[in-house]
Every structure is written in C-alpha cells, then in structure tokens.
C-alpha positions as CSV (number, residue, x, y, z in Angstrom):
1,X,-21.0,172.6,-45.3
2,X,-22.5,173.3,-41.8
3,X,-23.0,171.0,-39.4
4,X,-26.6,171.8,-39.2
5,X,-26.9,171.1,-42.8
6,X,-25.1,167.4,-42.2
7,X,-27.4,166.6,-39.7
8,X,-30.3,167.7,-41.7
9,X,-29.0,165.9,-45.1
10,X,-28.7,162.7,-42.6
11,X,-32.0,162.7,-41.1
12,X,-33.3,163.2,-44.9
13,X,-31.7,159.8,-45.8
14,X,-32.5,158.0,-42.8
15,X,-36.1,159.0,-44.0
16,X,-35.8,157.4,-47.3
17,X,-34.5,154.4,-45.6
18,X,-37.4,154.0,-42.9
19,X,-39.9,154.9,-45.6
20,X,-39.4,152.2,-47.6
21,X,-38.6,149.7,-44.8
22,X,-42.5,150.3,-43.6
23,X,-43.9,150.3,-47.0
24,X,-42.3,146.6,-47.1
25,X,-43.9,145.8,-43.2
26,X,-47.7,147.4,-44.5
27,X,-47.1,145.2,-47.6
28,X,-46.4,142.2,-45.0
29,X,-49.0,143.3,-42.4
30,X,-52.0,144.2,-45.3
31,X,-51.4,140.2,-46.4
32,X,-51.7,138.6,-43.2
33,X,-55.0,136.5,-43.3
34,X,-56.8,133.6,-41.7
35,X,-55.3,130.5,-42.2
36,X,-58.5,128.1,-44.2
37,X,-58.5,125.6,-41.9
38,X,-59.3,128.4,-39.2
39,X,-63.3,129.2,-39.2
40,X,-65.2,132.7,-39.6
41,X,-65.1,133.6,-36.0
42,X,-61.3,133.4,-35.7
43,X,-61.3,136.3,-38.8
44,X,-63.8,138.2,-37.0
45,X,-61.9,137.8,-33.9
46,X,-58.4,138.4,-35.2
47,X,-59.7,142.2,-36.8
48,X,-61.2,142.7,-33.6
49,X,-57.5,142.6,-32.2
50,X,-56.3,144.4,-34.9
51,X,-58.4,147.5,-34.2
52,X,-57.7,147.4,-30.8
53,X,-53.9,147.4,-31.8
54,X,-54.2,150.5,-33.8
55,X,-56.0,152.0,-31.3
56,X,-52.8,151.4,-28.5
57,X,-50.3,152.4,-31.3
58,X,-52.5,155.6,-32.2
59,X,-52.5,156.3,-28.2
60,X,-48.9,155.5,-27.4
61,X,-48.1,158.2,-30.3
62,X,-50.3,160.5,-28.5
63,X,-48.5,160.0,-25.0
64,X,-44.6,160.2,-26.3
65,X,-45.9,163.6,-28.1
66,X,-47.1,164.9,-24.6
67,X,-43.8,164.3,-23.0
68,X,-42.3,165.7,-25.8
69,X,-44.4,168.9,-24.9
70,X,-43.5,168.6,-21.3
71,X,-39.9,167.9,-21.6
72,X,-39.9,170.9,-23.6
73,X,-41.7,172.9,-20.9
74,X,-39.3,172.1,-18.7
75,X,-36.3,172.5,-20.4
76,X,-38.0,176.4,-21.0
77,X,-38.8,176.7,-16.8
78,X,-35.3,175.5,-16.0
79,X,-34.1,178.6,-18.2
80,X,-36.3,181.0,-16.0
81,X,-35.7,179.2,-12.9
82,X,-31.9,180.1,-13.3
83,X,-32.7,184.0,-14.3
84,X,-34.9,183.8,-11.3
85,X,-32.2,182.5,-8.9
86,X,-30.2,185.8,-10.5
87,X,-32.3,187.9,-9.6
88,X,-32.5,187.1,-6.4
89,X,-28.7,187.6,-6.3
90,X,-29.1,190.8,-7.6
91,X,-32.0,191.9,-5.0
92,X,-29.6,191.0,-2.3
93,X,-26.7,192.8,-3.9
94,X,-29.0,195.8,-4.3
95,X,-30.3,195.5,-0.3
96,X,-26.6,196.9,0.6
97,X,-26.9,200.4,1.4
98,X,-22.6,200.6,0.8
99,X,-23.7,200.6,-3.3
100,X,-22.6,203.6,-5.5
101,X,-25.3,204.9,-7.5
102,X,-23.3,203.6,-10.8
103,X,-23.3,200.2,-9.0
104,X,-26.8,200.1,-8.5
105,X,-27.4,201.4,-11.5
106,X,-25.7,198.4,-13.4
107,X,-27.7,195.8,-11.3
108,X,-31.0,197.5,-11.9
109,X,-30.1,197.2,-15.8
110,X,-29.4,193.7,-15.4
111,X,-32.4,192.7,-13.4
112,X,-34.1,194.2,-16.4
113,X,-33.0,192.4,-18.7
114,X,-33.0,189.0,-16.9
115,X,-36.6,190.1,-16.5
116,X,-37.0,190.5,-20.6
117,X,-35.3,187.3,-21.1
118,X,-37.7,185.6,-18.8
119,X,-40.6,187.0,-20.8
120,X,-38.5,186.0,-23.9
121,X,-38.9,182.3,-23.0
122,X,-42.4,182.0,-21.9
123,X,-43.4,183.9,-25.5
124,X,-41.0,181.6,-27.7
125,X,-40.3,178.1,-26.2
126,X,-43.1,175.8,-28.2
127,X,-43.7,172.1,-29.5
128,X,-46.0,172.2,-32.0
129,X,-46.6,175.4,-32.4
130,X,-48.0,175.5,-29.2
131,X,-46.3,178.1,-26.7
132,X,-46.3,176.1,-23.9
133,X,-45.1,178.6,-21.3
134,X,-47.9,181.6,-22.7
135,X,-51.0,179.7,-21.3
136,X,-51.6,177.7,-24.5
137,X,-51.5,174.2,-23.1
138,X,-55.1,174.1,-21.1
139,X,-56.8,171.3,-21.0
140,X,-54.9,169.4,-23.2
141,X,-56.4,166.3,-23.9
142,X,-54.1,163.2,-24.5
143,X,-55.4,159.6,-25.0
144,X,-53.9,157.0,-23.1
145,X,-55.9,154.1,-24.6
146,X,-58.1,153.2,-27.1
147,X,-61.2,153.2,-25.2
148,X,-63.2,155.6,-24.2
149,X,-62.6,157.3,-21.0
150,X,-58.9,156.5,-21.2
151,X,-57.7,160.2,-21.3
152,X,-56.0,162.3,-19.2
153,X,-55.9,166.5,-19.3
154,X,-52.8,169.1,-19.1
155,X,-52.6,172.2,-18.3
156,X,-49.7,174.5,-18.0
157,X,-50.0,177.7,-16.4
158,X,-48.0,181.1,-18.3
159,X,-44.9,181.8,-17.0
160,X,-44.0,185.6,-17.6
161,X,-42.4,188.3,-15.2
162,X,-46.5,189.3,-15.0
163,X,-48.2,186.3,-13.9
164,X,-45.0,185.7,-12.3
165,X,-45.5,188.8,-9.7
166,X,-42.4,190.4,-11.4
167,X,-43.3,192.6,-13.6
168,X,-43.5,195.9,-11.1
169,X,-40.3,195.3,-9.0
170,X,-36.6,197.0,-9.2
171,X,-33.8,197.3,-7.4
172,X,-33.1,201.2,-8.0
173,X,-33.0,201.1,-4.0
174,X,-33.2,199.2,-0.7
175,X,-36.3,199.4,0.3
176,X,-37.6,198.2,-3.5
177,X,-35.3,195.5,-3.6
178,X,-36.3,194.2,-0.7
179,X,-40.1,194.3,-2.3
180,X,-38.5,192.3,-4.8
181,X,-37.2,189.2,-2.8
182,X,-40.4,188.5,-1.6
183,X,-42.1,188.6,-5.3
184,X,-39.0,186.6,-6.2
185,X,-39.6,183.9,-3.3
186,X,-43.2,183.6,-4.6
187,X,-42.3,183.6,-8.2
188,X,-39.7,180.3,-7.7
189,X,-42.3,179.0,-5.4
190,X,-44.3,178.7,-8.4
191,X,-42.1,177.7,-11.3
192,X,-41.3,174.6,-8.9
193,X,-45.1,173.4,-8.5
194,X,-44.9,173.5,-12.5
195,X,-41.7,171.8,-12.4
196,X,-43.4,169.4,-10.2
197,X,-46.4,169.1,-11.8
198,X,-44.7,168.6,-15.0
199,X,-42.8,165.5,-13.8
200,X,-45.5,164.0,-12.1
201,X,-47.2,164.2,-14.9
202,X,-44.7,162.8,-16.9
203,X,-44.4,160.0,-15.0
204,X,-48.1,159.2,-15.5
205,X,-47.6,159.0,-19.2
206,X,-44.6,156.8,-18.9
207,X,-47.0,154.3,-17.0
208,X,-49.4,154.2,-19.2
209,X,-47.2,153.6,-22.2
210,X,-45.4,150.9,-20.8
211,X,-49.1,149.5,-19.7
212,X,-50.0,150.4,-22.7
213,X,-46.6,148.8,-24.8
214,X,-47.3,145.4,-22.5
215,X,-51.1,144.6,-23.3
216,X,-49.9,145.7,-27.5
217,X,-47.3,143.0,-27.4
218,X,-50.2,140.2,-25.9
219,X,-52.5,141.3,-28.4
220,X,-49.8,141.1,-31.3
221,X,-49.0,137.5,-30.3
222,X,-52.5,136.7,-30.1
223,X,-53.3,138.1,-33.9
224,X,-49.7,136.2,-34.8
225,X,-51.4,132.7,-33.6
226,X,-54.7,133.5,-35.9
227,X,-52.6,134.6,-38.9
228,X,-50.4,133.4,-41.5
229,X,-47.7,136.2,-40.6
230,X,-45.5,136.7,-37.6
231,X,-47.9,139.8,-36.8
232,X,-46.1,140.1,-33.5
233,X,-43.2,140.9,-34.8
234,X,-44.0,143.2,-38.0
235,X,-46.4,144.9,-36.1
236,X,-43.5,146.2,-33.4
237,X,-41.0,146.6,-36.1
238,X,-43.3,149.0,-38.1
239,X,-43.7,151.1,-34.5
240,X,-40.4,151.2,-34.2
241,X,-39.6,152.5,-37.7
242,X,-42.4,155.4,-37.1
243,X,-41.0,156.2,-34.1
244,X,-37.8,156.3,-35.9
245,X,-39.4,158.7,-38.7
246,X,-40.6,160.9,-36.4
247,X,-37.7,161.2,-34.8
248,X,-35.6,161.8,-37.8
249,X,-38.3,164.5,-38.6
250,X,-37.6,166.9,-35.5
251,X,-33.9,166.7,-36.3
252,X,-34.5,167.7,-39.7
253,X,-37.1,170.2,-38.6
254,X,-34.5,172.1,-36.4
255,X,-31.1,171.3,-38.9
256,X,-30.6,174.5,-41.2
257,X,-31.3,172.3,-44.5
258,X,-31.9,174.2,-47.9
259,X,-34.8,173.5,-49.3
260,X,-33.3,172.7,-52.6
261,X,-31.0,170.3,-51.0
262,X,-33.9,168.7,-49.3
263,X,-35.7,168.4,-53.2
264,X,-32.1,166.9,-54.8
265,X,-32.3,164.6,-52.3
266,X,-35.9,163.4,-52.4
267,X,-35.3,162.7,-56.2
C-alpha cells in the first residue's frame, strides 16, 4: 500500500470520527435554551448573540480559506522566483564572449525551459480551482466580519514569462543576453511586490481573525450565562472539529485514495 493511500485512508477515518463528534455538539448546542426563571428579553437577546456568532464563525472560515489561497500563491512565486534567479545566472554566463557555440547553445536550451516551467506554474498552481498565478484572483472578496462593510478585496496579478517581460528574450548571444538581465531585473522586481503584497495581506487576515476569535469567545460566554449549556465551550469545540474536518479533507483531496476504498470505508 502507498503512502499516499495511508494518509488518505487516515484522513477518511479521522472524518468519521469528527463527524460524529459535531453531530453530538449540534445535538448539545440545538438544546441549549432559556433558563424559566429568565424572562423573554433574555431569549430574544441570547439568539441575537447567537446570530452574531455564526456570522464570526462563517467569517473566520472565510479568512483561513484566503490564506489558504495566499500561502498557496506564494509557495507557486517562490518556485518562479528561484527559475528567475537561474536565469539570471544563465544571462550572465551567456554575456561571456569566451563561450563555444555548443556552450551557448546548452544555456539557451535551458533558459527555455526554465522559461516553460515558469509558465507551467502560473497555469497550474490553484486553491479551489482557482489558478491563482493566471489572473484569476481579482477582486476577491473575503468577509472579515459579520457585518456589513467588514470585507476586504484581493487581487493577484498573472505571473507568466509574458506579463513577466520574458517571453521575447534569449541568450543565443551577448548582446541578447544582456537584453535579458534587464527584463530579468524587472521581472523579480515584480514577483517580490507580489510576494510582499501577499504577506502583507496575510498579515491583515491574521488580525482580523484573532479580533475576530477574541470578540467570538465574549459573545460565547455571554450566550453560556443566558443558557442552560456551557455554549462557550461547545460552541469552540464544534469550530475546532470543522476546522479539523476541513483539514482532513485537503489531505484526503491530495492522497491518491481509490475511490472504492474510500466507499468500503464510508460503510
């Protein structure tokens, strides 16, 4: 048996085992209710909360699947960020006039290639099924709350050898590879404002979630005072089990899993 197909098999039971430890927190959550002795406005007040609980989970979801899509952007321009830092190498190889023509020959064949694996990555890094490095990812809304207004926008630029400035330039001689250092400048110039971008904007999500993470935990304790349940508690034990499952899911997602394995093991 693969490893792939271990991991996959795993993250199928780990599945079953989350799914039935949130059916048993909804069944606890669903039955929380107003203590009698507590008056109307207390139930009206307590749903109130709980709305505005789903709303932070339903947003925090929404941020941790950005950086998912940014991570994943990155890891893709740290890829063409090292074929770009090659071909650099390669331009300055090329700029000596001492080459053979077989030498030159073998660089120029490299450079190409480096150049086909950079359009490689842009066309088939994704999250989602969206190609984040082809220009898919503009304005990209993500909630950040659960009011309105509490949004913020992405957008990722494409990163091929065309938008990059690359697409024209060799190194079959001096003067051409020379042409090509200065594109190649330019085009790492510009991966690393994405790169920057990216993690700025990462960092933006991370704020909000934890802003996001502390005003959910007041709220929880606040529902847990108006209710016969320790809502607190389930409540943040059910987001972590989700979190969990979705995690579980993109391991099983990219493990090479049969599908009747998968069905033998759902039985």
């Amino acid at each position: 048996m693969r490893i792939n197909e271990v991991s996959g098999m795993w993250a199928i039971r780990q599945l079953q085992l989350l799914s039935g430890q949130q059916s048993g927190l909804i069944g606890q959550l669903s039955r929380a209710t107003i203590p009698f002795n507590q008056d109307v406005s207390s139930s009206a007040i307590a749903e109130r909360l709980k709305a505005q609980i789903s709303g932070y989970q339903r947003a925090m979801y929404e941020s941790h699947n950005a950086i998912g899509m940014l991570s994943t952007a990155e890891a893709g321009l740290g890829s063409i960020h090292s074929a770009l830092n090659r071909l650099r190498e390669l331009a300055v190889q090329a700029s000596n006039s001492t080459l053979s023509d077989s030498e030159r020959s073998a660089l120029q064949e490299e450079y190409s290639q480096l150049l086909q694996q950079i359009n490689a990555t842009s066309q088939n890094v994704s999250y989602n099924n969206i190609r984040v490095l082809a220009g898919e990812v503009t304005n990209f809304s993500v909630q950040t709350g659960p009011n309105e207004g509490q949004r913020m926008t992405i957008t990722l630029p494409a990163v091929d050898s065309e938008r990059l400035g690359l697409s024209n330039t060799n190194v079959t001689n001096i003067e051409n590879a020379q042409r090509a250092l200065e594109a190649i400048d330019r085009a790492t110039e510009s991966v690393s404002r994405t790169r920057s971008y990216i993690g700025a904007t990462t960092n933006r999500l991370l704020s909000a979630i934890n802003e996001m993470s502390g005003t959910m935990i007041n709220l929880t304790s606040s529902v847990s005072r108006l209710t016969d349940t320790d809502f607190a508690r389930s409540t943040m034990e059910l987001f972590r089990t989700q979190l969990l499952q979705q995690s579980s899911l993109i391991n099983l997602i990219h493990s090479n899993v049969s599908r009747q394995s998968v069905l033998r093991l759902l039985r």
